[in-house]
Every structure is written in structure tokens, then in C-alpha cells.
C-alpha positions in Angstrom: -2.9 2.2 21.5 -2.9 -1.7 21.3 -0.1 -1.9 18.6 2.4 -0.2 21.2 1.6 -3.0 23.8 2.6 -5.8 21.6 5.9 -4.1 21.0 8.3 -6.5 22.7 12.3 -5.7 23.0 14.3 -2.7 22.2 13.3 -0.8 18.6 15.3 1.7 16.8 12.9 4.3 15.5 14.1 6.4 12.5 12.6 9.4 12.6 12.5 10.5 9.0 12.2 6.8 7.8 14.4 4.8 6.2 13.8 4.1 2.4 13.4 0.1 1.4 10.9 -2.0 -0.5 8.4 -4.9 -0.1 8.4 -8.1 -2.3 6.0 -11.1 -2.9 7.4 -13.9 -1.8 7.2 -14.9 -5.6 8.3 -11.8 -6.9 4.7 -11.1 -8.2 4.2 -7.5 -7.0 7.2 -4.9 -5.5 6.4 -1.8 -3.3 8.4 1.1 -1.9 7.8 1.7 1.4 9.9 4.0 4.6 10.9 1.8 7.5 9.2 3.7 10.2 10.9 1.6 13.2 12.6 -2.4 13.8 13.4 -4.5 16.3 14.6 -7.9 16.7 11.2 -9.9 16.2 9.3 -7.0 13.8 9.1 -3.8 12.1 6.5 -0.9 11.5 6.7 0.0 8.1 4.7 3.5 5.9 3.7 2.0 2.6 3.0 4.2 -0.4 -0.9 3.5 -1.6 -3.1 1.3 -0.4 -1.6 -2.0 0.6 -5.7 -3.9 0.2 -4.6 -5.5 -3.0 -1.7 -7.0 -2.1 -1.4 -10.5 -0.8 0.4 -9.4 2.7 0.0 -12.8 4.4 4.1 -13.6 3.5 6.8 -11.2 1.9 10.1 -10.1 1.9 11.1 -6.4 3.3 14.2 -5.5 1.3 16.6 -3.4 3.4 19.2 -2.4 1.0 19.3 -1.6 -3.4 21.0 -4.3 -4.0 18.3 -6.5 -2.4 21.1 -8.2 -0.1 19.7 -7.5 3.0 16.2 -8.4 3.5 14.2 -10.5 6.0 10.9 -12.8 5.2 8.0 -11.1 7.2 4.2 -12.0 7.7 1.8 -9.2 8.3 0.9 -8.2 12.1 -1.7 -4.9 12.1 -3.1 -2.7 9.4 -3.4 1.1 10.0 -4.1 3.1 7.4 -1.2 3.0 5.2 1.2 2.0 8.5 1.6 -2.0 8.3 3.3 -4.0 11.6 5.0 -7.2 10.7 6.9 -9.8 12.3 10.2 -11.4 11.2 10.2 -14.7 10.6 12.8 -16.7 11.7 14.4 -19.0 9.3 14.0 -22.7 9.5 11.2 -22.4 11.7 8.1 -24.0 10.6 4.8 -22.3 11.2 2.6 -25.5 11.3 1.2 -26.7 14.3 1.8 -30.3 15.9 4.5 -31.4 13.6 7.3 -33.1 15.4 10.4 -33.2 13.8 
């Protein structure tokens, strides 16, 4: 399948999931979800419902209760109700052809 071959780096898969939730960036809309498998640069992630009405383009992926541990992701792939995203890495800018 195409989502496997843009894996890149070593993933740890949890086989019966791992419970978190997923946040609007503006705190707008909160979902639990089951962290299927991470790596370094992205995560797949099973989200309860349908994921259509929410705005996926930017969101946090809380890792722990306490809302601690999270990173900032932007949506990769759609599958059903499986969802690929990519960290993104803080400080980094995502416009193009701005020289700082």
C-alpha cells in the first residue's frame, strides 16, 4: 500500500493501541483517538467517528491525561477512520521562500 512506502525511520507499533486525544490547535473541538504506531517524523493514529468535520489541516496529538506531552501535527493520508500525520518540528516555518 502507498502509506507503507512513505513510512521513513524506525516506528514503534502498539499493537492494541495506545489511548490519547486530538486537539484543535485553538482548542475548538477534542477527540479520542488509539495511537496505532509513531515514529520520529509521524504517527498513524484510529480516530473514533468520522474525522470529515473536523478541521485536520493543524492539531495537537495529546499523548498523556494531563495534556503534558503532546506534539503539533498536520494531517498526511485519510483511510477510513485511520489518519497519518506528521510531526511538526518546532520553530520551523512552513512558508516557502522566506529567508530569515
Amino acid at each position: 500500500m502507498a502509506t507503507e512506502q512513505r513510512r521513513f525511520g524506525e516506528r514503534v507499533v502498539f499493537e492494541r493501541g495506545y489511548d490519547a486525544h486530538m486537539m484543535a490547535i485553538d482548542g475548538t473541538w477534542r477527540r479520542a483517538c488509539s495511537l496505532l504506531d509513531i515514529s520520529e517524523e509521524g504517527a498513524k493514529i484510529a480516530v473514533e467517528g468520522t474525522v470529515g468535520e473536523l478541521h485536520l489541516k493543524e492539531f495537537f496529538l495529546l499523548l498523556s491525561s494531563t495534556g503534558l506531552a503532546y506534539r503539533r501535527c498536520e494531517l498526511a493520508w485519510v483511510n477510513g477512520e485511520e489518519i497519518g500525520v506528521n510531526f511538526l518540528k518546532q520553530g520551523k516555518s512552513k512558508k516557502k521562500g522566506v529567508v530569515g
